[in-house]
N, C-alpha and C positions, 0 to 999 in steps of 0.2 A: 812543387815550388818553382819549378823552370817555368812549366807553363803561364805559370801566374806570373811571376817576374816579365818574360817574354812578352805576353800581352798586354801590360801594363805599360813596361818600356815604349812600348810603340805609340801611347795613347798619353803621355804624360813627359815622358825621357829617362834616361836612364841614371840619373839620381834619385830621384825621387821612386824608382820602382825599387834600387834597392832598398832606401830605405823603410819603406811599406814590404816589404819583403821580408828585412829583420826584425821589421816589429812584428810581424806574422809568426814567424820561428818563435820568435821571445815570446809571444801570448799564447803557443802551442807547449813551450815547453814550460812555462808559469802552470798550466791548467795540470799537465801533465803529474809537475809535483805537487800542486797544489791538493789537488782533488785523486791524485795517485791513477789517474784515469791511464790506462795503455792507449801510447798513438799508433796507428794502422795508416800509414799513409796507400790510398786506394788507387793513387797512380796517375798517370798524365791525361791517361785516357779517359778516366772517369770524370776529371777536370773539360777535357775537351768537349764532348759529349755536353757536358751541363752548360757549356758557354753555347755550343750550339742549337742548343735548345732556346737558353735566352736570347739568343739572337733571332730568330726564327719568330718566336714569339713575339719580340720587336717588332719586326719585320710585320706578321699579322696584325698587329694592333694600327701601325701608321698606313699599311693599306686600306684598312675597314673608314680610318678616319677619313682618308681621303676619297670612300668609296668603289675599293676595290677590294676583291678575292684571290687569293694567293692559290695554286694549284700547284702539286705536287708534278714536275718533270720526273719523265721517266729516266733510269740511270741509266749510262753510257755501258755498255759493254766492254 
């Protein structure tokens, strides 16, 4: 939930991330009872990871539009 909150905050401010923040808890913990479902929260990283991908993804699509190929840099040591 940091992370989320955190990246929102940056992209919106920081009221309105908490409040999409506690509406997120409230519809986690509605389903929770609702549907008796166990939450497993999978962690920051698993969050990071997924943002980075759609970012990246991003990234390739508005390359190709404007006719260009994205190429993987090699990592720093």
């Amino acid at each position: 939930m940091g992370a989320f909150y955190r990246r929102l905050s940056a992209r919106v401010g920081k009221a309105k991330a908490v409040t999409a923040t506690a509406r997120k808890i409230a519809v986690l913990f509605y389903n929770t009872l609702r549907h008796g479902m166990e939450y497993s929260d999978p962690g920051a990283s698993y969050y990071q990871e997924r943002y980075r991908r759609r970012v990246l993804t991003n990234l390739e699509r508005r390359a190709k539009s404007l006719g260009y190929t994205l190429q993987a840099a090699p990592m720093p040591a």
